[in-house]
MARVOVO-152186 format. One record per residue (C-alpha): x, y, z negated. Coordinates in steps of 0.2 Angstrom, whole numbers, plus 5000, padded with zeros to 4 digits. Last residue first. Layout:
BEGIN
X,Y,Z
...
***
This chain:
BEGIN
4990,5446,5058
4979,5452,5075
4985,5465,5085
4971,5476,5090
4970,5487,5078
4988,5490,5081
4986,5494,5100
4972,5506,5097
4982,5515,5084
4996,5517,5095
4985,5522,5108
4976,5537,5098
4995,5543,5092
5001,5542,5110
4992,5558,5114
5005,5568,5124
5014,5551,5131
5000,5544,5134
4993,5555,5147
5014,5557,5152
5013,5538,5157
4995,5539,5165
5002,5552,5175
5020,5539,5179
5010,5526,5184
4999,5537,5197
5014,5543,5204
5022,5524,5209
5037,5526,5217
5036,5510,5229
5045,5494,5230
5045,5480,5242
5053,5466,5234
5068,5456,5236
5079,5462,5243
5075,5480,5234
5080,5469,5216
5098,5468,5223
5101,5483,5229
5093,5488,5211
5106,5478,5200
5118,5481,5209
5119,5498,5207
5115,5497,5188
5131,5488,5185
5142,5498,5197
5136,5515,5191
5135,5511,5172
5154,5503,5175
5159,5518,5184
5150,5529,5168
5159,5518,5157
5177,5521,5164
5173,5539,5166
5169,5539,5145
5185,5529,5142
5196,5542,5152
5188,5555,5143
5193,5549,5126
5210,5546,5132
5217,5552,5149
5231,5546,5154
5228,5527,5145
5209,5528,5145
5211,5529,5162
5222,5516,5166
5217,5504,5154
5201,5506,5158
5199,5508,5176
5201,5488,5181
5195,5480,5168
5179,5492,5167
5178,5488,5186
5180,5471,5181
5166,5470,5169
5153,5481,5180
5156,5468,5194
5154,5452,5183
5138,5461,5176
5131,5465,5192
5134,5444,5198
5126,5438,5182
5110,5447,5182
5106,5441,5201
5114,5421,5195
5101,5425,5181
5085,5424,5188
5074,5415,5174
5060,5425,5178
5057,5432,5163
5076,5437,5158
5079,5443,5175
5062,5451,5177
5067,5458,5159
5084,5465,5163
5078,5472,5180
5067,5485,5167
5080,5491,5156
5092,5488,5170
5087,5503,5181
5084,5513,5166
5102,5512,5162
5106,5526,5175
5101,5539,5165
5112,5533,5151
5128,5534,5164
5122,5552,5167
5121,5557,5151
5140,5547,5146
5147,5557,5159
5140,5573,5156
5144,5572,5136
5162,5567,5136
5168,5585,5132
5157,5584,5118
5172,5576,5108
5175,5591,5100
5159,5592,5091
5163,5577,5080
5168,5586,5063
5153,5597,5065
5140,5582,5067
5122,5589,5062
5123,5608,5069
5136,5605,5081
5132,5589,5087
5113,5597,5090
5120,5614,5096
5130,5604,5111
5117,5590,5113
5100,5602,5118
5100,5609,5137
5112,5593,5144
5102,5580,5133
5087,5587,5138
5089,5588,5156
5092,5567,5151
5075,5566,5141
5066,5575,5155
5077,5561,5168
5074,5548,5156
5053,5549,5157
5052,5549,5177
5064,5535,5178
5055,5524,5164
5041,5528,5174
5044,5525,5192
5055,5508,5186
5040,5501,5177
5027,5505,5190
5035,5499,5204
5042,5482,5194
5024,5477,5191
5016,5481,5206
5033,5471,5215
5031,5457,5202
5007,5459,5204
5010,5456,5225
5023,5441,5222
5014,5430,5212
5028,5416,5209
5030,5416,5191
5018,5430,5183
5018,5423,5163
5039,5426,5163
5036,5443,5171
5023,5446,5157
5033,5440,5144
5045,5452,5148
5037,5468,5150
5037,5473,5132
5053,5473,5128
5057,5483,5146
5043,5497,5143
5051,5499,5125
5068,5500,5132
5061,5515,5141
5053,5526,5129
5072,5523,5119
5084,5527,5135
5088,5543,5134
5090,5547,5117
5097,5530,5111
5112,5532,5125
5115,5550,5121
5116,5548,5100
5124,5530,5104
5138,5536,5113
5141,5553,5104
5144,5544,5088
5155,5531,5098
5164,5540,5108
5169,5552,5092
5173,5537,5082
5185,5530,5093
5196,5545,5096
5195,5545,5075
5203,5527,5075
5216,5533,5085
5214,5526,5105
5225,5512,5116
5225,5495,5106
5205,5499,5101
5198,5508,5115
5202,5495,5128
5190,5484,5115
5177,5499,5113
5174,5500,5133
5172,5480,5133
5156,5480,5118
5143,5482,5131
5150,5474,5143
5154,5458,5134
5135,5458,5128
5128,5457,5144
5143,5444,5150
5138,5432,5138
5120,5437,5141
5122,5432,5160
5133,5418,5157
5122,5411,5144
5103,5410,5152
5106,5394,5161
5112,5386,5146
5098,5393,5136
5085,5387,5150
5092,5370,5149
5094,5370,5129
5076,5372,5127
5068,5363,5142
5078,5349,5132
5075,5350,5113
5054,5342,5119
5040,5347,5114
5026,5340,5116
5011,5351,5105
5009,5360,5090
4997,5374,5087
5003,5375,5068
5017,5390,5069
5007,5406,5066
4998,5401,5051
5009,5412,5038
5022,5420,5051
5017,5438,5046
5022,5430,5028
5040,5424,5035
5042,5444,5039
5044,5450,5024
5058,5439,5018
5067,5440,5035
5066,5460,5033
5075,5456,5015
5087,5447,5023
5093,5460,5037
5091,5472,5025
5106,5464,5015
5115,5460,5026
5115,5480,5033
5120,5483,5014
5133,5472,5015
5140,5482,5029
5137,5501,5023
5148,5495,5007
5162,5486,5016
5163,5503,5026
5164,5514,5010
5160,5507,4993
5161,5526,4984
5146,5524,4976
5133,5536,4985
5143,5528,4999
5133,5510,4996
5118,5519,4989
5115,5530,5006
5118,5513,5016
5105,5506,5006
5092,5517,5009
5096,5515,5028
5098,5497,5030
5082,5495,5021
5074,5507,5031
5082,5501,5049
5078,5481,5043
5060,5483,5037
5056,5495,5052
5063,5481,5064
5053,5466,5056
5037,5478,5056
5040,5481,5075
5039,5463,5077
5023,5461,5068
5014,5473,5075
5021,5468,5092
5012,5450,5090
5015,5445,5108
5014,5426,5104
5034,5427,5112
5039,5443,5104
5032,5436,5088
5043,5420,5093
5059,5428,5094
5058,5441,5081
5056,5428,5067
5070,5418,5077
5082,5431,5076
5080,5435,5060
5081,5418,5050
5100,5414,5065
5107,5432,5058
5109,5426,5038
5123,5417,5041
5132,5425,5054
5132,5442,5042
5142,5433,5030
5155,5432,5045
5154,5450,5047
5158,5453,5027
5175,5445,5035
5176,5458,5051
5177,5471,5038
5192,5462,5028
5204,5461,5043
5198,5479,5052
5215,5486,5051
5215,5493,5069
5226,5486,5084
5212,5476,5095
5222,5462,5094
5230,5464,5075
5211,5463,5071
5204,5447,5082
5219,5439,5072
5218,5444,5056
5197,5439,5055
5202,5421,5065
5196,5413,5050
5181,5423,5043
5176,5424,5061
5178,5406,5067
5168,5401,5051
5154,5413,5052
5154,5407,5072
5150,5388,5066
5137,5391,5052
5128,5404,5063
5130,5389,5078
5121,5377,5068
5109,5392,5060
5103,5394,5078
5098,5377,5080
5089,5373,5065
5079,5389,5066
5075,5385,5085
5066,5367,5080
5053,5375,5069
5050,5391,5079
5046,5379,5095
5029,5378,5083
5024,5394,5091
5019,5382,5108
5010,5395,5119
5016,5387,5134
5024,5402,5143
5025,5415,5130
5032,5402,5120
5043,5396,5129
5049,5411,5137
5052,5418,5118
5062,5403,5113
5075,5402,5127
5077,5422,5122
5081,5414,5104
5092,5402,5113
5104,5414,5122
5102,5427,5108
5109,5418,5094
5126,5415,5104
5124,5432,5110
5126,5439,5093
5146,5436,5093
5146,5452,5106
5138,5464,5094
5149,5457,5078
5162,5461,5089
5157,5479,5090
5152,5481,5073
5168,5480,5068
5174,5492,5082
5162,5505,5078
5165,5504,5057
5184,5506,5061
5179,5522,5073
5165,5528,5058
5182,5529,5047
5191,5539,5058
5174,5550,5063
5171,5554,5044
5163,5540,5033
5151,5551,5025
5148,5561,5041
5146,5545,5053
5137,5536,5039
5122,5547,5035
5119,5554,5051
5120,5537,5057
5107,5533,5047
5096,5547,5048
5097,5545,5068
5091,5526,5065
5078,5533,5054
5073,5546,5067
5076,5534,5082
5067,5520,5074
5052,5533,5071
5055,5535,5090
5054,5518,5092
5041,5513,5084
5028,5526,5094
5036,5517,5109
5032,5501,5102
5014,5505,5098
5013,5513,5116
5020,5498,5126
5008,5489,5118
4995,5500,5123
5001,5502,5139
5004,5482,5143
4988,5481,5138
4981,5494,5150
4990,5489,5165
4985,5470,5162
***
C-alpha cells in the first residue's frame, strides 16, 4: 500500500506543482491586471462563491466514500441529479440576495456575485466527475479535469483583460473552463459508470447529512477572515491579504495537500484496523511536516524579492508574511486529519476544532483588524491556524499512538529528487 499510495501521491504532487506554476501565472496575470483594489473585490467575490460550494461538497464527498467503499461508479448517475437541485436552488438565492450579501460585506460586488450564480449551474457536472474519479482512484483522470480547468481559466482570463472586461471578464472565463473541463472529462467517464448494483438515495443523504456541519463550518473558516475584512478594510487592504495569502498558503502546503487527497480512500477502505490508521497517520503527518518546514524556511529566505520582483504594487503588505508562514505551516496538521475525518466518517472530532477556530476568529477579528488593519487580520488567522490545527492533533494523539516516522520521510525526499520516474510510473499505471 506504501508504494501505491507513493506513486499516486507522486503523479499528484507532480500536478500540483505544474498547478502551482499555472495557478501562479494566473494570478500573476490578474492581481497585476486588476491591481490590488480590484484583486480585493475579485477575493471577496470569490470568497462567497467558496463557501456556497460546500453544499456540492457535502454530497460529492458522500459519493467518493461510496465508491471507494463499494466500488459502485454508477452512484455518479443519482449524485448529478442531486447536486444540480441544490445548483438550481443556490444560483437563485445568490442572483437574488446579490445586493444584499454586498451592502453586508460593504464592497460593490452586486453584479460580480450575479455571474456567481451562473457559476452554480455549471458546478454540480464538475463536482461529481471529480467525485467519483477520486472514488475508483483514477488520479490520471482527475488530475486532467484539474489541468483542463487552471489552463483554460488561465488563457481565458489573459483574453478577458486583453479586452478590457475586468472582473466580470476573469469570472466568465473561470465558467467557462469549468464547462469545458466538464466536457473533456465525460469521455474519461466512457465505461466507468456500468458496474451497477443496490443502491439505495439513503446511505447517501445519511453520510452527507452527517458530513455537513463539519464542511459547513470548513468552508466558513476559510472564507471568515475576508468577511470581517470586507466592512472593516479598503478594497486594496483586501487585496494585499489575499495575494500574499494564497502565494504562502499554496507554497507551503501543495506537496502536502496532495498526501491528504490521496489518502482518503484509503482511510475510508481501513475502518477499524487500528495498527495500518496509526502507520498510516505516522507517516503522513512525518512527511508532510518534514516537507513544509524546507518550503516554510523558504518562504521566509525567498517571499520578499519574489513579491518585489513579480507583485511590486503589493510589496507593502509583506509585513504580514511571518504570520501567515507560520499559520500555513501549521496546516499540514489538518491536510492529513482532514482526510481520516472525511474517510472515517469522524466528524463530531472535525467539527469541535472548527467551532473553536470560528469563534476565536469571531472573537479577535473585529478587534484586531479594527486597530490594527491588514495585520490585525493576519494575527487573527494565524490564532485561528493555531486553535484549529491544535485541536485537531490533541485530538488525533487520543486516539492513536503516533510516532515520527524517519524512514517515511527518506523515501519522501528519494522521491522528491526523482519524482519524474514515479510520476510516470504512476500514469502508466492508471488505467483510462
Amino acid at each position: 500500500m506504501k508504494r501505491e499510495i507513493a506513486m499516486k501521491t507522486g503523479l499528484m504532487s507532480g500536478w500540483n506543482l505544474i498547478g502551482s506554476v499555472i495557478s501562479f501565472a494566473f494570478t500573476l496575470l490578474v492581481a497585476n491586471g486588476l491591481g490590488p483594489a480590484g484583486y480585493g473585490l475579485f477575493a471577496l467575490t470569490m470568497a462567497v462563491f467558496e463557501v456556497l460550494l460546500v453544499a456540492f461538497y457535502v454530497f460529492g464527498l458522500a459519493g467518493t466514500k461510496y465508491i471507494a467503499e463499494n466500488g459502485l461508479s454508477s452512484v455518479a448517475k443519482k449524485l448529478i441529479v442531486i447536486e444540480i437541485v441544490i445548483g438550481i436552488v443556490l444560483a437563485v438565492i445568490v442572483f437574488v440576495c446579490a445586493d444584499s450579501i454586498a451592502a453586508w460585506l460593504g464592497k460593490p460586488i452586486a453584479g460580480y456575485l450575479r455571474i456567481v450564480a451562473a457559476a452554480l449551474l455549471v458546478r454540480p457536472f464538475y463536482e461529481t466527475i471529480r467525485s467519483v474519479y477520486l472514488g475508483v482512484k483514477k488520479m490520471r483522470w482527475y488530475v486532467a479535469v484539474e489541468a483542463v480547468t487552471f489552463t483554460g481559466k488561465l488563457a481565458l482570463a489573459a483574453i478577458a483583460l486583453f479586452l478590457g472586461l475586468g472582473i466580470g471578464g476573469v469570472l466568465w472565463g473561470y465558467i467557462a473552463a469549468m464547462a469545458l473541463a466538464v466536457v473533456v472529462s465525460l469521455w474519461g467517464l466512457k465505461g466507468k459508470l456500468k458496474k451497477s448494483g443496490v443502491f439505495g438515495t439513503r446511505p447517501l443523504a445519511a453520510y452527507a447529512f452527517r458530513s455537513t456541519i463539519y464542511l459547513a463550518f470548513l468552508a466558513v473558516y476559510g472564507q471568515l477572515i475576508f468577511y470581517l475584512m470586507g466592512p472593516l478594510l479598503a478594497a486594496e487592504e483586501i487585496g494585499k491579504f489575499s495575494l500574499l495569502f494564497k502565494i504562502i498558503a499554496t507554497g507551503i502546503t501543495v506537496v502536502p495537500a496532495s498526501v491528504g487527497l490521496v489518502l482518503f480512500p484509503y482511510f475510508s477502505q481501513l475502518n477499524n484496523d487500528t495498527a495500518k490508521t496509526e502507520k498510516l497517520l505516522s507517516s503522513s503527518l512525518s512527511v508532510e511536516a518534514a516537507i513544509a518546514l524546507v518550503t516554510s524556511l523558504a518562504m521566509f529566505v525567498f517571499l520578499g524579492p519574489f513579491i518585489n520582483v513579480f507583485f511590486p504594487s503589493y510589496s507593502d503588505g509583506l509585513v504580514i508574511a511571518p504570520f501567515l508562514i507560520v499559520g500555513s505551516f501549521l496546516l499540514v496538521i489538518s491536510s492529513t486529519v482532514d482526510s481520516f475525518i472525511r474517510g472515517r466518517a469522524a466528524f463530531g472530532m472535525g467539527t469541535i476544532s472548527m467551532a473553536l477556530a470560528i469563534a476565536i476568529l469571531l472573537a479577535a477579528g473585529p478587534v484586531l483588524i479594527s486597530s490594527h488593519g491588514i495585520v490585525g487580520a493576519a494575527v487573527t488567522w494565524l490564532l485561528g491556524s493555531i486553535a484549529m490545527n491544535g485541536s485537531f492533533l490533541f485530538q488525533i494523539i487520543r486516539r492513536y499512538r503516533l510516532r515520527f516516522d524517519y524512514e517515511a520521510i527518506r523515501y519522501a525526499f528519494t522521491v522528491l529528487r526523482n519524482p519524474g520516474a514515479l510520476v510516470s510510473k504512476a500514469a502508466n499505471r492508471q488505467t483510462c
